[in-house]
N, C-alpha and C positions, 0 to 999 in steps of 0.2 A: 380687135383692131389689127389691121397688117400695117398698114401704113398714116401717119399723120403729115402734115406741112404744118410747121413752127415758127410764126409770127412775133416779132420784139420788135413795138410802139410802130404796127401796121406796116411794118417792112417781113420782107419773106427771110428770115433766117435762115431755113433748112429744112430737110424733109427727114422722118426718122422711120426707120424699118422695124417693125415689129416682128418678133418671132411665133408661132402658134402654139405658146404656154402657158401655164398658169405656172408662173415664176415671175420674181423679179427682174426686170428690165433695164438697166442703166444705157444712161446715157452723157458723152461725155465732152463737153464745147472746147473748141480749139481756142477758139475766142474768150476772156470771160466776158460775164454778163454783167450791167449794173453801173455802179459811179465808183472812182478811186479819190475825189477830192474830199472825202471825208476830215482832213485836218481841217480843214478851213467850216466850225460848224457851220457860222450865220449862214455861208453861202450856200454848205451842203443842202440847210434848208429850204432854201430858195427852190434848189430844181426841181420839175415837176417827174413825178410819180411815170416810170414806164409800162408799158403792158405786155404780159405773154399770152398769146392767142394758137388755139388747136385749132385745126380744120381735117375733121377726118376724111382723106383721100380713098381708101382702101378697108375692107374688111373680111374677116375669113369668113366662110359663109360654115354656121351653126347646124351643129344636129337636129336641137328641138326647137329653137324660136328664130325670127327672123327680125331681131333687133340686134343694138349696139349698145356693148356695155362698156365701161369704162371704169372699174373698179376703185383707182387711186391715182393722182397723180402727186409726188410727193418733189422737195426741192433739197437739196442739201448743199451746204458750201458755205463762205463764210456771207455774212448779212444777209440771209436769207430768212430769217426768224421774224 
């Protein structure tokens, strides 16, 4: 992948550049993501569930195949679990 556009609950977020390794990738929002009303449970529970959506834009083009892989995408931070 060289390039993705990063979609949260069908709105355009950002676009993310990829580098052409096989390493780890981070990436890191100015914004956080998610709800901070967590004291309040009953209510917390109320709100509906958001989405993160990938749209791959870009990709490097492969020595021997000519697909698109996408090995891991993993999340770290807090309530992400």
């Amino acid at each position: 992948m060289k390039k993705l556009k990063l979609f949260i609950n069908n709105s355009i977020y950002g676009i993310i550049n990829l580098k052409d390794v096989y390493s780890l990738q981070s990436i890191y929002l100015k914004n956080p993501v998610g709800y901070s009303q967590k004291e309040d449970f009953e209510n917390f529970q109320s709100i509906p569930n958001w989405k993160i959506r990938f749209e791959i834009l870009e990709v490097y083009k492969g020595d021997k195949y000519d697909d698109t892989v996408i090995s891991e995408i993993f999340f770290d931070g807090i309530d992400v679990h």
